[in-house]
C-alpha positions as CSV (number, residue, x, y, z in Angstrom):
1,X,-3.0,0.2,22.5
2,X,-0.5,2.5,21.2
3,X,-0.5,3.5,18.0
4,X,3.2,3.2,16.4
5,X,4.2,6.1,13.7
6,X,4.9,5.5,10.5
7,X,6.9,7.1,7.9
8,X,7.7,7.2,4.4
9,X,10.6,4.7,4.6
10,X,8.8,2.4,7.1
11,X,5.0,2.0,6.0
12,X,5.6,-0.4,2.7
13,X,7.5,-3.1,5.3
14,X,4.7,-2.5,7.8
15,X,2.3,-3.3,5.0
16,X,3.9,-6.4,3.4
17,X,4.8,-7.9,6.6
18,X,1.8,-7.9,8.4
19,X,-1.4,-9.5,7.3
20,X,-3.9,-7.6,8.3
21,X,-3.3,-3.8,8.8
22,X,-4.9,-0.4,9.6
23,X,-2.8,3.0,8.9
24,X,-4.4,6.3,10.5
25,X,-3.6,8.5,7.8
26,X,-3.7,12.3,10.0
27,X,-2.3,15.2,10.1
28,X,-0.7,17.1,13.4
29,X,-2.6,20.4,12.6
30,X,-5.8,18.0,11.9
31,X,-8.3,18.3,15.3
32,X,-10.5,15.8,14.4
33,X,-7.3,13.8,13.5
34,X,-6.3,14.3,17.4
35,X,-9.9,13.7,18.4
36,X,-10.3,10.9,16.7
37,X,-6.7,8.9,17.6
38,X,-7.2,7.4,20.9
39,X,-10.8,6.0,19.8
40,X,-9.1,4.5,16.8
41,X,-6.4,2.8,19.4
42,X,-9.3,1.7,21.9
43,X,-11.4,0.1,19.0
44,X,-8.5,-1.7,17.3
45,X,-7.7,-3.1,20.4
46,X,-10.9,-4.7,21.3
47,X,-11.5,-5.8,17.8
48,X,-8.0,-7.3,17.8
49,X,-6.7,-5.5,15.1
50,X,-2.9,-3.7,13.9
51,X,-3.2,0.0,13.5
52,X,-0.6,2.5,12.9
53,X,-0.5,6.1,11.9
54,X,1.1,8.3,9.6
55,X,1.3,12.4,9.0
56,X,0.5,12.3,5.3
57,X,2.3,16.4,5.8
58,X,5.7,15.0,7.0
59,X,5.6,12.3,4.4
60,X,5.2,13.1,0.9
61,X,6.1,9.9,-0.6
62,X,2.7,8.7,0.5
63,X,0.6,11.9,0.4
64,X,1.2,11.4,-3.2
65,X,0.6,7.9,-3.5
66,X,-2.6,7.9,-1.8
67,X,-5.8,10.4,-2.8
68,X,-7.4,11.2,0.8
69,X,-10.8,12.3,0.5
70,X,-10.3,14.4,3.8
71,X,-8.4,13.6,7.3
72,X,-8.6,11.4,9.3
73,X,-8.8,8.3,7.0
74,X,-8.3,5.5,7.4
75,X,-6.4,2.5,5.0
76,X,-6.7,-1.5,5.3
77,X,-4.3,-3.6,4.0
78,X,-4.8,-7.4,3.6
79,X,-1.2,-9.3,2.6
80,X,-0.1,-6.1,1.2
81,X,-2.7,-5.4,-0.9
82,X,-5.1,-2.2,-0.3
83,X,-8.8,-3.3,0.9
84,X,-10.3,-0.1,1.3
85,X,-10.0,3.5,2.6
86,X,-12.7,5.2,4.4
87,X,-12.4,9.3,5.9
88,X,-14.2,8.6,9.1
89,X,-13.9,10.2,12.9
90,X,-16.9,8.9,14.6
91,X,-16.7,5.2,16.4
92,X,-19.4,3.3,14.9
93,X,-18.4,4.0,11.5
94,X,-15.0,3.1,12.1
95,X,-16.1,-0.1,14.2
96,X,-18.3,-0.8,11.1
97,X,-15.3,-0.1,8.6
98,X,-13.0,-2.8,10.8
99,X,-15.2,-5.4,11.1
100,X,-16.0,-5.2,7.5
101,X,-12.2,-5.5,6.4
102,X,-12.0,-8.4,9.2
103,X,-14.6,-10.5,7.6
104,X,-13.6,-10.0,4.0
């Protein structure tokens, strides 16, 4: 699964309009961000799931919106609402974090 980028002017409509939703939130000088990236593709795919991504550095309008713990993390969105937001690069937390959002 490929993971389509985001940007300032694109990630509100990609959050209202879907109803379930997972944003990558990375940046490109991040190496556990670029570790971590084709996992999060793989799992979302075999747990059926949207997920995007977006370089908080290139976008400011959401870098100050949201308060990241640390990079990667990772955002859910449920009918356009936030669910949760976890900092995570290892697969069974991130598994863990998507089925959790899933069931709720």
């Amino acid at each position: 699964m490929h993971m389509l980028e985001l940007e300032d002017d694109t990630i509100f409509d990609v959050i209202e309009k879907e109803p379930l939703v997972f944003i990558d939130f990375y940046a490109s000088w991040c190496g556990s961000c670029r570790m971590a990236a084709p996992m999060f593709a793989r799992v979302a795919s075999e747990e059926a799931v949207k997920i995007f991504k977006i370089d908080v550095e290139k976008n400011p309008k959401i870098k100050s919106m949201i308060e990241l713990e640390g990079l990667p993390s990772i955002g859910c969105f449920k009918n356009g609402e936030p669910q949760g937001l976890v900092n995570v690069a290892k697969e069974d937390a991130f598994r863990n974090f998507l089925l959790l959002m899933k069931a709720q």
